[in-house]
OpenMM code with the backbone's topology and positions (N, CA, C; nanometers):
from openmm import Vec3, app, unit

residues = "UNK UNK UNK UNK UNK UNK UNK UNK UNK UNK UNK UNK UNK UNK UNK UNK UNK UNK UNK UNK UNK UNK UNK UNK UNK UNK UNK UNK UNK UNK UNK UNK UNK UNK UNK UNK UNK UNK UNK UNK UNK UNK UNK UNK UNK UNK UNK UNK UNK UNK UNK UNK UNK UNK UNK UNK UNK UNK UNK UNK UNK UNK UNK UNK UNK UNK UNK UNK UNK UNK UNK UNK UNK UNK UNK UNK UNK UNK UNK UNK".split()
positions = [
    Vec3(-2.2334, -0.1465, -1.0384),
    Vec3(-2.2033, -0.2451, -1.1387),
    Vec3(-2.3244, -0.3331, -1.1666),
    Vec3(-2.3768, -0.3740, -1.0498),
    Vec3(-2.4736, -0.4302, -1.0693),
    Vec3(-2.6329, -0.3834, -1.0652),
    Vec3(-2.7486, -0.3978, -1.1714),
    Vec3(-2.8197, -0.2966, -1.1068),
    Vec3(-2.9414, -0.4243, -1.0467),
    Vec3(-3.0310, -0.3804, -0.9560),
    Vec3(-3.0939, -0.4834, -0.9012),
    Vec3(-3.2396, -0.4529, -0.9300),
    Vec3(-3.3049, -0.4766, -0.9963),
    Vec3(-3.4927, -0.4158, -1.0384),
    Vec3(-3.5333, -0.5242, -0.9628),
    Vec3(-3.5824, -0.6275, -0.8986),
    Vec3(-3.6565, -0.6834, -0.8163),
    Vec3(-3.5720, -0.7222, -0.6665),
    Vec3(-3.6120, -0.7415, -0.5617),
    Vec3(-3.5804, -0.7942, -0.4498),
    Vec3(-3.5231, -0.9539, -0.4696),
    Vec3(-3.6239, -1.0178, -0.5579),
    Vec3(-3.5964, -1.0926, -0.5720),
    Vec3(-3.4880, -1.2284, -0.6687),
    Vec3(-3.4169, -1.1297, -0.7445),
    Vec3(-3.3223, -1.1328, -0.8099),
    Vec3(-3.2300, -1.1372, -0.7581),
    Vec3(-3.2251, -1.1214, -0.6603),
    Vec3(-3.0645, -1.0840, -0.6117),
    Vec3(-3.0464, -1.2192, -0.5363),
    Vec3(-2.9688, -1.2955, -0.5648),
    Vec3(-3.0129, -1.4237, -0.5410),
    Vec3(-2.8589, -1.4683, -0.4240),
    Vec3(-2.8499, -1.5816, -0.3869),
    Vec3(-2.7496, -1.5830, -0.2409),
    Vec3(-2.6575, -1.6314, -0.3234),
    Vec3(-2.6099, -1.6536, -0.4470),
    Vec3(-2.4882, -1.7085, -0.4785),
    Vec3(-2.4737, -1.5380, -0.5577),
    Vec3(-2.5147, -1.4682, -0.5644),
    Vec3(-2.4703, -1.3379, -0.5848),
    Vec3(-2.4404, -1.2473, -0.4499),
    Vec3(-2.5309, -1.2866, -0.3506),
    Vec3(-2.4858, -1.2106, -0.2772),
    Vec3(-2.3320, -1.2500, -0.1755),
    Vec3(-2.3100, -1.3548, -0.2022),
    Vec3(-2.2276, -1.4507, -0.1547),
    Vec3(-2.0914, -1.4335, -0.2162),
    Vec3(-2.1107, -1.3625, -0.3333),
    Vec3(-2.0119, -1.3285, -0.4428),
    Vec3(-1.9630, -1.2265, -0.3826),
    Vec3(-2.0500, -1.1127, -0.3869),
    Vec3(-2.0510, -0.9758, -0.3280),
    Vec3(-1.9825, -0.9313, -0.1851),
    Vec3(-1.9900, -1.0550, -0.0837),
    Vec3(-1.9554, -1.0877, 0.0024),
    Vec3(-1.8394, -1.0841, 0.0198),
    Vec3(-1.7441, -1.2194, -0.0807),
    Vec3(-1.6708, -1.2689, -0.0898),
    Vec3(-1.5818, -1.1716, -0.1652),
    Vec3(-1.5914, -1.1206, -0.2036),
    Vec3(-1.5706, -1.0193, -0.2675),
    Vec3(-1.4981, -0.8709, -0.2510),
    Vec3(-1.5539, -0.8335, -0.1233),
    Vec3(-1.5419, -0.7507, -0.0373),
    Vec3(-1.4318, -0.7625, 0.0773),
    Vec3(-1.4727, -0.8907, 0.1000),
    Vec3(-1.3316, -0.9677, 0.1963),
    Vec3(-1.2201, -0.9454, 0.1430),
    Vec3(-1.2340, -0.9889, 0.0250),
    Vec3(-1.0884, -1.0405, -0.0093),
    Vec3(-0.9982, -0.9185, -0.0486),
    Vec3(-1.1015, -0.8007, -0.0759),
    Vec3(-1.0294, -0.6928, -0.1261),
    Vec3(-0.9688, -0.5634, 0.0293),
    Vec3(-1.0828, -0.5825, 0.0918),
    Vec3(-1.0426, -0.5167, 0.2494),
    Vec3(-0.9677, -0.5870, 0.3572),
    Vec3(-0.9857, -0.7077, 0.3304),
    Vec3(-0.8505, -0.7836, 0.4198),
    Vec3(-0.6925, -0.7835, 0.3455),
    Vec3(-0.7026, -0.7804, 0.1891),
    Vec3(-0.5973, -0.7758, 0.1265),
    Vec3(-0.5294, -0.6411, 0.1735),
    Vec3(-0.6172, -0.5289, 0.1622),
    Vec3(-0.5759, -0.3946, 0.1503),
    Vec3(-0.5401, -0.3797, 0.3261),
    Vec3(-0.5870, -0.3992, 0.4241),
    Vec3(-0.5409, -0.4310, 0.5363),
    Vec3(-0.4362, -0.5087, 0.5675),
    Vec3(-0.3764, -0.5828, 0.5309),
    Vec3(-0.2555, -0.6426, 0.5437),
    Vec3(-0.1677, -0.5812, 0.4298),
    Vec3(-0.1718, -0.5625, 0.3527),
    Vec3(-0.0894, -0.4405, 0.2931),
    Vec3(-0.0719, -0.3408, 0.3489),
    Vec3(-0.1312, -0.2592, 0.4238),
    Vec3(-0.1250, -0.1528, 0.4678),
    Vec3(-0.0520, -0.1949, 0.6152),
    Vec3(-0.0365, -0.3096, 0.7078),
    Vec3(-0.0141, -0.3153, 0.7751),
    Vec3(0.1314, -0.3279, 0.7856),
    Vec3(0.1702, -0.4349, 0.6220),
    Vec3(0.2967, -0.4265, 0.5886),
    Vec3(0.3757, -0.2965, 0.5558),
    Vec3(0.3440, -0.2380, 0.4865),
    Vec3(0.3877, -0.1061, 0.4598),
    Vec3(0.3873, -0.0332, 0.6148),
    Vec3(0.3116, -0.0123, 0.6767),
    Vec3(0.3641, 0.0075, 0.7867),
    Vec3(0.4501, -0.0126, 0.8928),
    Vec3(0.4854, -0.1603, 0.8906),
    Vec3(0.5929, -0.1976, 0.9431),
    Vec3(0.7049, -0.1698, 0.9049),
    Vec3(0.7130, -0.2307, 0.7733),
    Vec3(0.8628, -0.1734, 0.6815),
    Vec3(0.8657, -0.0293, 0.6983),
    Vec3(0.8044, 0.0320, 0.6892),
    Vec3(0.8344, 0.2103, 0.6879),
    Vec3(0.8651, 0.2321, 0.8502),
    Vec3(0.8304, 0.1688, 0.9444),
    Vec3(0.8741, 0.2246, 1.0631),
    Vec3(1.0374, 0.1875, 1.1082),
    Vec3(1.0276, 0.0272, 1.0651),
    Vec3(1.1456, -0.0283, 1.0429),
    Vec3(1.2373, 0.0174, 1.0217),
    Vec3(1.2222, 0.1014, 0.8963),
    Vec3(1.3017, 0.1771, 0.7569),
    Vec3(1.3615, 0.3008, 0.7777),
    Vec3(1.2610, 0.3498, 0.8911),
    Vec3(1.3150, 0.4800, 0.9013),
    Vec3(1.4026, 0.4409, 0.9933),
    Vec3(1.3935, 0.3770, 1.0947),
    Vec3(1.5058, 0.3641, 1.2658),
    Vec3(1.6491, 0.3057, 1.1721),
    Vec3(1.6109, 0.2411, 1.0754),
    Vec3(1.7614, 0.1687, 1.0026),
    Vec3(1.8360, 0.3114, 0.9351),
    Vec3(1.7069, 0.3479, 0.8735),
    Vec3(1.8207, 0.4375, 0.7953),
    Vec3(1.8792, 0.6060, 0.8767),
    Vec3(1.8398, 0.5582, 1.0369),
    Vec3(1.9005, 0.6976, 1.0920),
    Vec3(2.0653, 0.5864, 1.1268),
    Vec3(2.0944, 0.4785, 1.1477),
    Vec3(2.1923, 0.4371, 1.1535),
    Vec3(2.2229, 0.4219, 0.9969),
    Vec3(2.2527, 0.3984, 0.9107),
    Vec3(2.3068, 0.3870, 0.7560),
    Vec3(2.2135, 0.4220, 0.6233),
    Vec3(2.3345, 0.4227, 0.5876),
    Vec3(2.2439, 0.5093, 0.4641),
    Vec3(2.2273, 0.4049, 0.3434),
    Vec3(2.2714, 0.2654, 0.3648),
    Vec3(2.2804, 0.1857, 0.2180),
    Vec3(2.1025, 0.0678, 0.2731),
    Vec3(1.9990, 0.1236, 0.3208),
    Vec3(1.9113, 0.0300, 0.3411),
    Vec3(1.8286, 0.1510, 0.2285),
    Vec3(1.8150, 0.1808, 0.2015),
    Vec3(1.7204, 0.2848, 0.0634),
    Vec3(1.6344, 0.1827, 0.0007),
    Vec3(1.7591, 0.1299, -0.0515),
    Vec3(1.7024, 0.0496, -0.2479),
    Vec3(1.6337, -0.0292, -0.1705),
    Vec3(1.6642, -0.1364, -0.0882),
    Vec3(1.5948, -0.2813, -0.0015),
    Vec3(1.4557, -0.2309, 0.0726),
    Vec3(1.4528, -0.0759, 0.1340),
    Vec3(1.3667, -0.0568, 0.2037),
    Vec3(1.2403, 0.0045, 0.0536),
    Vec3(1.3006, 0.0718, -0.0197),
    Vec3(1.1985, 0.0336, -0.1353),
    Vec3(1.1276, -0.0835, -0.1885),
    Vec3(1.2454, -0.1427, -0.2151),
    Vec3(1.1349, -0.2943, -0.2736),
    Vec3(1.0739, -0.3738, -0.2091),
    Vec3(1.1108, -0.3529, -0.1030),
    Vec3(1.0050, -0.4391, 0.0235),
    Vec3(0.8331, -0.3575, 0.0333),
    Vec3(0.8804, -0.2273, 0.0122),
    Vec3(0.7520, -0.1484, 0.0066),
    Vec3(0.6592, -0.1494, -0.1357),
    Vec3(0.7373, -0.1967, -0.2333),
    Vec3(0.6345, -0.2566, -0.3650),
    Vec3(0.6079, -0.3553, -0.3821),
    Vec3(0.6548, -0.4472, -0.3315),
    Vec3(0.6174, -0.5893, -0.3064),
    Vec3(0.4942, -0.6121, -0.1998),
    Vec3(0.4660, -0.5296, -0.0595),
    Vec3(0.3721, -0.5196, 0.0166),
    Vec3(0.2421, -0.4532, -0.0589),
    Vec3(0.2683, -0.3482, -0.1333),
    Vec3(0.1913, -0.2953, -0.1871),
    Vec3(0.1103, -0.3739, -0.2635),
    Vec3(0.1894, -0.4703, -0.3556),
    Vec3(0.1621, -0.5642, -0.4602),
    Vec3(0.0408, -0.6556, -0.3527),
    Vec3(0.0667, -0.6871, -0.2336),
    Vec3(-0.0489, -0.7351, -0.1826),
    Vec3(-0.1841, -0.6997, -0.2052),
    Vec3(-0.1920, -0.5652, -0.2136),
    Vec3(-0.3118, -0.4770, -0.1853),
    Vec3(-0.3767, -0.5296, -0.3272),
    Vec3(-0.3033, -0.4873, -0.4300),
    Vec3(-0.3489, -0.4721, -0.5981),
    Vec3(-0.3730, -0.6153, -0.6078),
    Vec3(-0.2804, -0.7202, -0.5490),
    Vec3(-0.3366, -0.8910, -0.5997),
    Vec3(-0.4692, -0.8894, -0.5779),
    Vec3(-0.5396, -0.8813, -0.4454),
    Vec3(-0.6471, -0.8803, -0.3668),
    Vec3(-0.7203, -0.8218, -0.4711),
    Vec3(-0.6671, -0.6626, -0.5161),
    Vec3(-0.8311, -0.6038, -0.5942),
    Vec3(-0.8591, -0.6757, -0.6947),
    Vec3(-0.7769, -0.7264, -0.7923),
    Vec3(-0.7742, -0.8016, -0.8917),
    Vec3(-0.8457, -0.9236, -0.8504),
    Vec3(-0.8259, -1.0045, -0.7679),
    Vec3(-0.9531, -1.1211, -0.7194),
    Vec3(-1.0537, -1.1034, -0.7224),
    Vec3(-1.0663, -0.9641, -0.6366),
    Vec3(-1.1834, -0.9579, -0.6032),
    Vec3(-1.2545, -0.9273, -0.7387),
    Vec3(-1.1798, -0.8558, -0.8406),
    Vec3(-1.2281, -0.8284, -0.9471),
    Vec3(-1.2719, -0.9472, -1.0184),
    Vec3(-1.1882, -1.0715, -1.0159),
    Vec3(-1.2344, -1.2039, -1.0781),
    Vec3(-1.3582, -1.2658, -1.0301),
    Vec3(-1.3914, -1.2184, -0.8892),
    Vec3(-1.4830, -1.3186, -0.8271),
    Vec3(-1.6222, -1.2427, -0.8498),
    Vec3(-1.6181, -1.0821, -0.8669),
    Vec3(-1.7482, -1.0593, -0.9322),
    Vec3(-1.7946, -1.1254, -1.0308),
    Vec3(-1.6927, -1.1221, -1.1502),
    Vec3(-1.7211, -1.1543, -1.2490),
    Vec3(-1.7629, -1.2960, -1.3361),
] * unit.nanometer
topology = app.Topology()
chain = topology.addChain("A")
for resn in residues:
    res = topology.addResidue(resn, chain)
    for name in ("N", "CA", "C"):
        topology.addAtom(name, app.Element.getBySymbol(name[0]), res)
């Protein structure tokens, strides 16, 4: 995205961006993923006892997900 022709261009409130940037999108996507993992382990032990946790154990899993995508989207704001 960015292209860099001198060393010296690349200046610390860019790289700081870049930084920041990176965080927010791999810690987002890490706690999403951690959620989704829980709920799915959860999800499965519930639904060997009943069968009406489906719909709930879905939307809990797009809503975690939704973590991941908020994050890229920041991070997308904070390049920019």
């Amino acid at each position: 995205m960015f292209i860099i022709v001198n060393k010296d261009e690349y200046s610390m409130y860019l790289g700081f961006s870049h930084l920041s940037s990176g965080l927010c999108c791999g810690l987002s996507s890490l706690a999403a993923g951690i959620a989704i993992g829980i709920i799915g382990d959860s999800g499965v032990r519930a639904l060997a006892q009943t069968d009406r946790i489906f719909i709930g154990m879905m939307l809990m899993l797009i809503f975690a997900e939704a973590i991941g995508l908020f994050g890229f989207i920041v991070s997308l704001m904070l390049l920019g």
